[in-house]
N, C-alpha and C positions, 0 to 999 in steps of 0.2 A: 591263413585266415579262412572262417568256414565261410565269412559272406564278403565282398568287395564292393566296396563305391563304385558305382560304373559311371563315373566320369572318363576315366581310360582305361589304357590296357594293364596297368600298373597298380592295383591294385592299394588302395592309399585310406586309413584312418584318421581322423584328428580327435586329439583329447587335450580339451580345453578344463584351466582352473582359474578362477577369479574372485577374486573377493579384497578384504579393507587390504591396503600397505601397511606392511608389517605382518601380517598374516602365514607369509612363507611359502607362498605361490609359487615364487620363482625356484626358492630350494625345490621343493616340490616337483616343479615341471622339470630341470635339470636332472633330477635324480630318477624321477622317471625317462627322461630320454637316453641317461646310461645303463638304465636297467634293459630298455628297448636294446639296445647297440651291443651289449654283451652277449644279447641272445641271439643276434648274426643280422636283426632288422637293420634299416636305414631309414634314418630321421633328419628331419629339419625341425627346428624348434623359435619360437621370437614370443616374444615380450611387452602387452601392452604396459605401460605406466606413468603418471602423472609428474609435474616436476613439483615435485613438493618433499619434503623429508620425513611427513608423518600423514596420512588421511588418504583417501581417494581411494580410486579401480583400480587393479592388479591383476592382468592376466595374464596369462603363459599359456602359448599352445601346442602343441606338436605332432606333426604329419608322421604316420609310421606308414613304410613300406615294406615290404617284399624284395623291393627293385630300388636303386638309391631317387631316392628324394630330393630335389631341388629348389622347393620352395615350400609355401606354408599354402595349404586350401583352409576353402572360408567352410564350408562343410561341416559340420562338426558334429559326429558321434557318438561321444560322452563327455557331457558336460556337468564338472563339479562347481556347484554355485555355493562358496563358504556367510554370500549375504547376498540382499534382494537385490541390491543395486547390477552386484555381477551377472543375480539370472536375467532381471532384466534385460541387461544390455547384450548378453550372449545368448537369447532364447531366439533370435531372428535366425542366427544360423546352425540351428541344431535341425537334424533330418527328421523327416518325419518317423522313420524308425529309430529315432536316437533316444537316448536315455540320458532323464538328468539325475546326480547324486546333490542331494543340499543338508545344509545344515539346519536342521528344524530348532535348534536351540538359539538359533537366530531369528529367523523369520516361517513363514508357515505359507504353503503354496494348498491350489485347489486347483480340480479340474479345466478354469479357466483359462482360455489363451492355450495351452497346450496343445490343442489339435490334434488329440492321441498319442501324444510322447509318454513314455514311461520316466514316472518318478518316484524316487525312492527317499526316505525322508532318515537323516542318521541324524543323530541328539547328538555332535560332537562333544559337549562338554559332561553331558550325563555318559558317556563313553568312554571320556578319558579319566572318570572318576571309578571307572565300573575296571578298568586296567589296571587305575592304583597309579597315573602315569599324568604329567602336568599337561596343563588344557592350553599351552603353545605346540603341543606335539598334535593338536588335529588333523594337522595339513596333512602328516603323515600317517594319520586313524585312516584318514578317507580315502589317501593316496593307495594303503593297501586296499583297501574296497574296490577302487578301482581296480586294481591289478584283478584281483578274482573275478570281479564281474567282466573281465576279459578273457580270462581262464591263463592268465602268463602266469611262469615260474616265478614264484616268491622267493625263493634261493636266490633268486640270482638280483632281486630287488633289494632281501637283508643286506646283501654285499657287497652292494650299491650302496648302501644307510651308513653300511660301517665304515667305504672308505670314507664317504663325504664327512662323518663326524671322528674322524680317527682322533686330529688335533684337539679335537676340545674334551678329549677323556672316555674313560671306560663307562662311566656311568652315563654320560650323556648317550652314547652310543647304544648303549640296553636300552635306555629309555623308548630308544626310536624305531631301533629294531622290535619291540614291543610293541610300539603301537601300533607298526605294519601291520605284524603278525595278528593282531586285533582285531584291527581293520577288516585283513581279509578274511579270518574266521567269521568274523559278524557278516559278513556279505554273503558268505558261502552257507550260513544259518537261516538269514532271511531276505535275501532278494532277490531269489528266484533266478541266479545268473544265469541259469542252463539256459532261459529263455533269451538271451542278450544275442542277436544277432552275430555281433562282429567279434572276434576271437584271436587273440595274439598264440602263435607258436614260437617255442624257440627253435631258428633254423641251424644254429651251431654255436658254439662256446667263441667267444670273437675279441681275444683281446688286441688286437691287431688295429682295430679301423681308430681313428681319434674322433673326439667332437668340437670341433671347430669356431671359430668365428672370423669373418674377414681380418677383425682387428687382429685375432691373435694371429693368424698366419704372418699379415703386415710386420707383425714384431718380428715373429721367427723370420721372415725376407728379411729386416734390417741385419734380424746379428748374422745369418749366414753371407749378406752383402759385406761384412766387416766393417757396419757401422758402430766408430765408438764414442759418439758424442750423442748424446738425446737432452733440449730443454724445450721443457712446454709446460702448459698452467694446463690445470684439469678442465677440461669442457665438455658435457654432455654431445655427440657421441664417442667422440675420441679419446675419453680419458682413462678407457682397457689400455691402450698401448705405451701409455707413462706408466700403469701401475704395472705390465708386463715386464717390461723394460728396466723397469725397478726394482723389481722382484728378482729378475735374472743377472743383476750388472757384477755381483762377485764370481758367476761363473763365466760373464762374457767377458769380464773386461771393461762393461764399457761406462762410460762416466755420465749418470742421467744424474740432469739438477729440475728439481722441481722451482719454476722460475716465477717472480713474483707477479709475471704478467707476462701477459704475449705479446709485446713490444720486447722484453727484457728477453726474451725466450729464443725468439727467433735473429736476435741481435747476440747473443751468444752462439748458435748454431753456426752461423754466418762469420765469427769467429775462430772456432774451433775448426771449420773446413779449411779460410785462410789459414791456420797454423800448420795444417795438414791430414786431419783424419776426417774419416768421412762423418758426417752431421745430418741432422733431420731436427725438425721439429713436431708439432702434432699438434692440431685444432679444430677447430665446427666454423663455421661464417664466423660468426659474430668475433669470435679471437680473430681470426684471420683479417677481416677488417681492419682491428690495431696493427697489423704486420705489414701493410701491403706501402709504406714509404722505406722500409728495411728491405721488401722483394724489389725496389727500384734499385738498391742500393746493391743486391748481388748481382743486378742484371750487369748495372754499368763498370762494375769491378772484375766483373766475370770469373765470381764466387760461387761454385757448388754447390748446392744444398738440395736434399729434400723435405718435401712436405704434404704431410698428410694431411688431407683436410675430409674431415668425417660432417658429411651433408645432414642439418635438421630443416624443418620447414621455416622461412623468413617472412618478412623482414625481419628486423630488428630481433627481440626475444623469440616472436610468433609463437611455432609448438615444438620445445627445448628437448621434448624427447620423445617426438614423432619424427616420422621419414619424407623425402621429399630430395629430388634430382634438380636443388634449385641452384646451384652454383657453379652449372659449367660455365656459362657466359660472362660472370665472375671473377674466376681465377683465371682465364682466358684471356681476357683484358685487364686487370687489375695492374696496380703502380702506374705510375704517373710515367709518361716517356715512352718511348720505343723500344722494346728487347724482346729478343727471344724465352721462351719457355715450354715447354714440354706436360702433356697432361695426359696420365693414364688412370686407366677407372675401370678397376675390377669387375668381373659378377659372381665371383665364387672364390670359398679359399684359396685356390689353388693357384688361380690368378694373381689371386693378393700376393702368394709369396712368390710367385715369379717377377709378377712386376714392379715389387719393391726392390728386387735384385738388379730389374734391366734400369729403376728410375734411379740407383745410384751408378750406374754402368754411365747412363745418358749424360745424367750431372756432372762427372768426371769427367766424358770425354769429349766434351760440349763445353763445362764449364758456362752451364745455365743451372737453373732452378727448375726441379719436375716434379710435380703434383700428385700425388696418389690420392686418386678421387673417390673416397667410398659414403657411402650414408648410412640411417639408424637401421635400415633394416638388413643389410649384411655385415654391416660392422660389428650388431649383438646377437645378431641369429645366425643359432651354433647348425652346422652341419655334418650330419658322419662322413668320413670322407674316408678312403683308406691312409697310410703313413705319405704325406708329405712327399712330392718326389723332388728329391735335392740335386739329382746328378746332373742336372744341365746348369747348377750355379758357377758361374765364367765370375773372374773378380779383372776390369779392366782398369785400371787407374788415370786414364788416357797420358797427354804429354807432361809426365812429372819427371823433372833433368832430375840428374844425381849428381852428384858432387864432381866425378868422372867428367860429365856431359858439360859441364857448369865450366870446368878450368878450361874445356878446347874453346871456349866463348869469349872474345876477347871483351864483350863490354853487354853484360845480358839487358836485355830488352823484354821489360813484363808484358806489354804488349805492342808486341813486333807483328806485322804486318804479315800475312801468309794468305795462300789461296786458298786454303778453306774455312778461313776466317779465328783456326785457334791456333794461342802465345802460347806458348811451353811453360807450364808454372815451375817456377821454384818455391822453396820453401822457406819461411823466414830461418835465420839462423844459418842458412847453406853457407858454404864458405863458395864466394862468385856467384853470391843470386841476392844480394841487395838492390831492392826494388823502391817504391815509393808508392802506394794503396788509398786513395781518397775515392770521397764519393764526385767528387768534380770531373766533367769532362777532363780528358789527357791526351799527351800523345803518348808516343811508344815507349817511351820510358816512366811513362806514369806521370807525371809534370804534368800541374796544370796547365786547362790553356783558358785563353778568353775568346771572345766573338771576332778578335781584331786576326785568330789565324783560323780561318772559315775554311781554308785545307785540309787543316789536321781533323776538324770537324769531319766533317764530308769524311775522311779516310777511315775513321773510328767510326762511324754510321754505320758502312758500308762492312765496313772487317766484321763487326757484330754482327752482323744483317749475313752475312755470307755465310754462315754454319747455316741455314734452314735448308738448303741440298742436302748435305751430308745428311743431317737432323731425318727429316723423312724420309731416308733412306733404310734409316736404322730402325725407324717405329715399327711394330706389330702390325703386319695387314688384317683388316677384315675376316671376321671366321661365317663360316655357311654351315647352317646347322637346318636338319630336315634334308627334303625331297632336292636336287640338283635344279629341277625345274618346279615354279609352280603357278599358282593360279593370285597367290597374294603374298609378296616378300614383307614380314616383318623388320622394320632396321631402329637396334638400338644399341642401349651402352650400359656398362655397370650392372646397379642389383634387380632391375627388366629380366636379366637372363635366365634365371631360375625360373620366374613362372612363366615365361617363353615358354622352355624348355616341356615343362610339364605341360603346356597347351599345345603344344605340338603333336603330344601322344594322341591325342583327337582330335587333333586339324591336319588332317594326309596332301588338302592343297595348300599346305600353307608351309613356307622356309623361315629362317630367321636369320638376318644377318646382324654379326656381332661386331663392335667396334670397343677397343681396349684402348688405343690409342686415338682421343677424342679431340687432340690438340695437338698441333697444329695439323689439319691433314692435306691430305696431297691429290690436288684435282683426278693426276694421272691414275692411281691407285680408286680412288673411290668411283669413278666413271666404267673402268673396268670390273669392277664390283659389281655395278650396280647393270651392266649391259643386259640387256636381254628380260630384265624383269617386266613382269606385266605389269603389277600394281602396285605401286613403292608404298607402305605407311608405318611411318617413324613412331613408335609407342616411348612414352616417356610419363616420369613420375613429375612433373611441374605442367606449369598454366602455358607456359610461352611457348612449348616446345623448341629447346634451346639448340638439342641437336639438330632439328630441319630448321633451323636459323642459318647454323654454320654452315650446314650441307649447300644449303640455297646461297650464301653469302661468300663462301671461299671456292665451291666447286659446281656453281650453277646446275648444281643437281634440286629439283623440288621435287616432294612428296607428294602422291598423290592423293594422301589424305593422314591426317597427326590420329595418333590415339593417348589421351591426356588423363593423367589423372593426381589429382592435387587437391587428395582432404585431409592430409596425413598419414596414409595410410599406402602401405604396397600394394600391385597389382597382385589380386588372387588371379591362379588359373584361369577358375571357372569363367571369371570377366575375360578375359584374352579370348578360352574358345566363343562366348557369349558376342564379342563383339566383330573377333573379326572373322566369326562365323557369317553376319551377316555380310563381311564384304565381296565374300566367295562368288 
C-alpha cells in the first residue's frame, strides 16, 4: 500500500458499498474480499441490512490489510454510494482524503457537506448500455472501478467473477466479467486514479488462506466433533449453519431436518442424543426462548446436547439483524429448576471451531447442555484466516457402557449414584441397558418418585449438582493478550475480541483478557487472572454489562469501570483506542 491509515502499526483500508436491497452489495463486497485474499492480503468483511425481504440500506464493508485483520474499522476510504440514502448514511465515516464513487444515474451530489472529499460521478445504467451488458450487472461496473482506482490486479478479480458465477452459466459469467473489465477501463479513462491515495498490491498468489465466518467454522466444529444429528428452524443470525449443514449432510453423513419450529427442533435433538449420536440445534433469542422448557428437560434427564445460539439485539423482535451481546445472563439461567450447563462464546473462527469440538466433548462427558455463544457480528463477518487447524480435535464420548460393560452389571442403573456426580449411559436397544427416561424427578433407576421420598430428592439434587468440580476443571482458562503488565486490563468475551485486538496495536498500556468459557466460572481461576491488575474494565456489546454481573456475582471480583455499547452495532477499534485511551 503507497499510503496507510495511521490508526496503527498495521496498516488497514476499508471499502465500503451501500445502496437499495437487491442491489448486489453483498455479492459485490464478497467478491471483492476474495479478490483481496487471493492476492496474499487479509481481510475482515460484515454486512449492514435491514430485516425485510425487498427495500432498505445495504451495506458491505471490508478492512484490508497487509497484516491479518481482526475486525471491521469505521474509517472508510472508498466509498461506493449506488443511492443517496447509502451516501447519506456512510458519508460521516469517510476520511477526509477518502474518495466517494456513486451512481449519478441515480441521484446527483455537489460540493456540499463533502469537506474536500473526492467524488467521482459514473451513469451506472448509461454504462451498462454503453457495455452492451444488463443494468443488474452495476454492482459489478463500479466494483471494477473500484478495483482500478486502487490500482489491484483485475486478473485476479475476473477470477473471482468467474468462480462466484460458474453455477449459473457461461453467459452469465461473460456478462460479469464484462462489466468489471468496463468498470475498470472507464476509471482508468477518467478518474484520475493516479491521484487516489490508498493502493492495493498484490503480495503473492494465496490459494491457501479461507474466508470465513464464526457460523461457518461452527458447522465445520460440528461435523469434525462427529455431530450427526442437526434440527433447527431458520433464524436470523443463525440460520448459515442449518443451510451449511444441509448443504454438506450427503458428504458427512449427518441427518439435518429442517424443523417446524423450535420447540419441535430442539425436542428432536434432545432425541437423537438419547438414542445415541451426538445432536445440536441452532437458534437467535427469540427461538431459543420456545426451547428453554425442553433445556429443563435435558438438564433433568441428563441428555447431551448442543446449542448454538447466534446473539441479535432484544427484546422480543428488537433489531432481527443487527448485533448485540445480550444473552449471556439468559442462557445462563434459563429453564425453569436447578441444573448445570456449560457456555462457551467464541471471538474468532478459530475459536468457533475448536469450541464447537470441546462443547460436544463437555456434553458427553458431563452429560449437560453447552451453549456455543455467538452473535451477528461474527457469526456473518467473513475473516481470512489461514486453513482451519484440525489436529487437536480429541472425540471423547465420555461413560457410554458397551454391551461387554452392560452383561458384567448385574442390574444397570441409569442414574446410579457416583462421586463425580455422572451415570454411565446406555443406549436404548443395548442388550442389559434397559432403562426408564421421563422428565419427572427419579431415582437411580429412573422411576419416578414424589415428594413423600424427600431422600431420593436431596440424592439426585446433589448427584447433578456434583459435576460442577470436574466441569470447571475442564473449561478453557482466560487468555492474556498485549503487554504482561499494564496500566489498564481490558476483560471480555466473544466477538469484543477482534476489535480489542486491533486497539491494542495503539494502546502499548493497555492488555486484554479473554474469556471463552463464560459460564459457569471458577472464583479460583478468574481471581488468579485477574491478580495484580491495576484497572479492571470489562468492555461488552449490551446495556447491562452481563459479564461484570457474573464476575461480581459468582467471583466477587468488580470492575473497575464497564465499557458498553448497545445500538446495534459492534465496537470499531477506533472507539476502544478512543475510549480507553482516556482511562490511561
Amino acid at each position: 500500500m503507497k499510503k496507510n491509515l495511521k490508526v496503527n502499526k498495521n496498516p488497514v483500508i476499508t471499502w465500503k458499498i451501500g445502496g437499495i436491497a437487491g442491489g448486489g452489495q453483498q455479492v459485490a463486497g464478497l467478491i471483492f474480499t476474495k479478490a483481496c485474499v487471493r492476492g496474499g492480503l487479509h481481510t475482515f468483511d460484515s454486512s449492514e441490512y435491514p430485516s425485510r425481504i425487498r427495500g432498505g440500506l445495504v451495506t458491505y464493508r471490508v478492512s484490508i490489510g497487509l497484516e491479518p485483520v481482526n475486525a471491521i474499522y469505521r474509517a472508510t476510504q472508498l466509498l461506493i454510494a449506488l443511492n443517496r440514502e447509502a451516501f447519506d448514511y456512510c458519508l460521516p465515516d469517510v476520511t477526509a482524503d477518502g474518495v466517494i464513487l456513486y451512481d449519478s444515474n441515480k441521484f446527483t451530489l455537489t460540493g456540499d457537506k463533502l469537506n474536500g472529499k473526492k467524488i467521482y460521478a459514473l451513469p451506472l445504467e448509461d454504462l451498462a448500455k454503453q457495455a452492451g451488458i444488463k443494468p443488474l450487472a452495476a454492482n459489478i461496473i463500479i466494483t471494477g472501478a473500484a478495483t482500478a482506482l486502487l490500482d489491484y490486479d483485475l486478473e485476479i478479480l475476473e477470477a473471482v467473477i468467474a468462480d462466484t458465477f460458474a453455477d449459473k452459466g457461461p453467459e452469465v459469467v461473460a456478462m460479469n466479467v464484462t462489466a468489471a473489465k468496463f468498470g475498470y477501463d472507464y476509471a482508468k479513462q477518467n478518474l484520475e486514479t493516479e491521484k487516489f491515495p490508498y493502493k492495493l498490491s498484490v503480495l503473492r498468489k494465496n490459494d491457501e488462506s479461507i474466508i470465513v465466518t464464526a457460523n461457518d467454522a461452527l458447522s465445520l466444529g460440528a461435523v469434525a466433533a462427529d455431530c450427526k444429528f442437526l434440527a433447527a428452524y431458520p433464524m436470523t443470525p443463525a440460520s448459515s449453519i442449518l443451510h451449511n449443514l444441509a448443504a454438506w449432510d450427503v458428504k458427512t453423513g449427518m441427518v439435518v431436518k429442517h424443523a417446524e419450529d423450535e420447540i419441535s427442533a430442539i425436542h428432536m435433538a434432545i432425541g437423537a442424543s438419547y438414542a445415541g449420536v451426538r445432536a445440536m440445534t441452532a437458534t437467535s433469542g427469540g427461538g431459543f426462548a420456545l426451547m428453554n422448557e425442553a433445556l429443563s428437560l435435558a438438564g433433568i434427564t441428563e441428555t447431551p446436547i448442543v446449542i448454538a445460539e447466534a446473539q441479535r439485539p432484544g427484546p422480543a423482535t428488537g433489531l432481527p439483524t443487527w448485533t448485540e451481546q445480550g444473552d449471556l445472563a439468559y442462557v445462563a439461567h434459563s429453564g425453569h429448576g436447578e441444573f448445570l450447563r456449560v457456555v462457551l462464546a467464541p471471538g474468532d473462527p478459530q475459536e468457533a471451531f475448536d469450541l464447537t469440538v470441546a462443547a460436544f466433548n463437555l456434553a458427553d462427558k458431563w452429560q449437560i447442555p453447552v451453549f456455543v455463544l455467538v452473535d451477528k457480528y461474527n457469526a456473518e463477518g467473513h475473516q481470512s484466516i489461514p486453513q482451519l487447524n484440525t489436529s487437536q480435535v480429541k472425540i471423547d464420548r465420555g461413560q457410554m457402557l458397551s454391551e461387554e460393560q452392560l452383561a458384567k452389571i448385574s442390574q444397570y442403573q441409569r442414574y446410579a449414584l457416583t462421586k463425580d456426580g455422572v451415570s454411565p449411559r446406555a443406549i436404548p436397544g443395548q442388550k442389559g441397558g434397559v432403562h426408564l427416561v421421563n422428565s419427572d424427578e427419579h431415582d437411580e433407576s429412573g422411576y419416578s418418585i414424589e415428594g413423600f421420598t424427600p431422600q431420593v430428592r436431596v440424592q439426585m439434587v446433589e448427584k447433578r449438582a456434583a459435576k460442577l468440580k470436574g466441569i470447571l476443571a475442564d473449561l478453557p482458562e482466560p487468555q492474556l493478550f498485549g503487554p504482561a503488565k499494564a496500566k489498564v486490563t481490558l476483560i471480555g468475551w466473544g466477538s469484543v475480541k477482534g476489535p480489542v485486538l486491533e486497539a491494542l496495536k495503539s494502546l502499548p498500556d493497555v492488555n486484554y483478557l479473554h474469556l471463552t468459557a463464560v459460564w459457569p466460572l471458577s472464583e479460583t481461576v478468574m481471581k488468579k487472572a485477574v491478580k495484580g491488575v491495576k484497572k479492571l474494565v470489562c468492555i461488552e456489546n449490551n446495556y447491562d454489562g452481563q459479564l461484570a454481573n457474573i464476575l461480581q456475582e459468582t467471583c466477587l471480583i468488580k470492575a473497575d469501570q464497564r465499557l458498553n455499547k448497545y445500538d446495534g452495532a459492534q465496537f470499531f477499534p477506533e472507539e476502544i483506542i478512543s475510549e480507553a485511551g482516556k482511562l490511561i
